[in-house]
C-alpha positions in Angstrom: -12.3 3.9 -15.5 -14.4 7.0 -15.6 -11.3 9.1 -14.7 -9.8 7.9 -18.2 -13.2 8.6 -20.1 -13.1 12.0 -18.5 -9.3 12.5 -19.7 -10.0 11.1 -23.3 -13.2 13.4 -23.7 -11.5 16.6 -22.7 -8.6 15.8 -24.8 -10.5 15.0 -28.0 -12.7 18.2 -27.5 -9.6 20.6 -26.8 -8.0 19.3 -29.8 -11.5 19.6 -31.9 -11.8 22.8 -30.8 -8.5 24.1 -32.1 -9.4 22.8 -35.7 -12.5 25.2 -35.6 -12.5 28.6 -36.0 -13.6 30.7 -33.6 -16.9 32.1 -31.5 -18.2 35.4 -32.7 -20.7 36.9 -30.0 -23.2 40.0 -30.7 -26.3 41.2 -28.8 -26.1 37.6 -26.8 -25.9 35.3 -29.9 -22.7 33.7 -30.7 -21.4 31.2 -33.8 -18.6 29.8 -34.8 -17.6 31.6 -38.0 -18.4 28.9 -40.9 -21.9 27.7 -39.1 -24.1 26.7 -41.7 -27.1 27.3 -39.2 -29.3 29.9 -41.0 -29.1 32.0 -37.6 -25.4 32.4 -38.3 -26.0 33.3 -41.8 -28.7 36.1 -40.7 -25.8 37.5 -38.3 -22.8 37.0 -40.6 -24.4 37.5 -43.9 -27.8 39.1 -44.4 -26.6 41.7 -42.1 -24.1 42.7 -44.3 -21.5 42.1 -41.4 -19.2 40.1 -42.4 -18.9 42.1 -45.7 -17.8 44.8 -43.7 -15.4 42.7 -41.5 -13.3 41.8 -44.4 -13.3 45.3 -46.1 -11.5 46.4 -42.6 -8.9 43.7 -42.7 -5.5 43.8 -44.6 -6.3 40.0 -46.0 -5.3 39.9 -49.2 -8.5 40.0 -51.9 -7.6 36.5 -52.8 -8.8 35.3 -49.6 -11.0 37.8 -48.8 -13.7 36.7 -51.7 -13.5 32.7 -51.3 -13.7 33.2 -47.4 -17.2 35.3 -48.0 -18.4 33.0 -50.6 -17.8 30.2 -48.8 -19.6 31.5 -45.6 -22.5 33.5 -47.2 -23.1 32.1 -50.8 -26.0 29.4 -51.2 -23.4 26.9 -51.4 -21.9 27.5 -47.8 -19.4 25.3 -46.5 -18.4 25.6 -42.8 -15.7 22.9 -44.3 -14.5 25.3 -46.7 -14.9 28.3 -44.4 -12.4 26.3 -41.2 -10.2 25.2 -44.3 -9.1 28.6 -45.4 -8.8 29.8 -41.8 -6.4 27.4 -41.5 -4.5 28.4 -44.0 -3.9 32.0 -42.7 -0.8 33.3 -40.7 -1.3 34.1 -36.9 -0.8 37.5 -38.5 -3.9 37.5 -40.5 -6.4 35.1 -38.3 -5.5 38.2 -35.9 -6.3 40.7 -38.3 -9.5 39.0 -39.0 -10.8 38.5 -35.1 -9.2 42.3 -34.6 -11.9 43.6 -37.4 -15.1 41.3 -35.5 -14.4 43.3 -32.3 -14.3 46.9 -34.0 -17.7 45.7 -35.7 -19.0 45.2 -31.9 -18.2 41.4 -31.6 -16.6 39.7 -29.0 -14.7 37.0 -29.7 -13.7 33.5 -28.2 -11.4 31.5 -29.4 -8.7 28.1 -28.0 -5.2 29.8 -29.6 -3.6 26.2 -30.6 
């Protein structure tokens, strides 16, 4: 019995953990890109990273503005934010984790 628990647990939080985005580490604090935690918003936002991030990516502008706004305006959605993540190629989710690192990030993430 506990076996299946075990097997059903790690199963259902793999697979919730490839929805997701992915874990973006600096100076020993890490979030998921999309937290709506007001720590994540200090390190993503008012520290004018993740402005930065995107003007060193090759996303197209048309993704680049809704994904800021909808990680760093007042009306933040970590839905919005996983939403359009998902919509991107390999090509540019790659592109987008490439530009975290060469802003001094390190970044974890579940390739699904």
């Amino acid at each position: 019995m506990n076996v299946r628990f075990s097997i059903v647990f790690l199963l259902g939080f793999t697979l919730s953990a490839c929805s997701s985005t992915f874990l973006a580490s600096k100076e020993g604090k890490g979030y998921y890109l999309g937290s709506s935690s007001d720590a994540a918003y200090r390190m993503f936002c008012a520290s004018g990273d993740l402005r930065a991030v995107l003007a060193d990516t090759r996303l197209p502008q048309d993704l680049k503005e809704p994904l800021y706004a909808a990680a760093c305006s007042a009306q933040r959605s970590g839905a919005a934010v996983r939403e359009l993540y998902g919509r991107m190629t390999a090509e540019q989710r790659k592109d987008l984790r490439t530009a975290f690192k060469r802003r001094g990030y390190d970044i974890n993430y579940l390739p699904c």
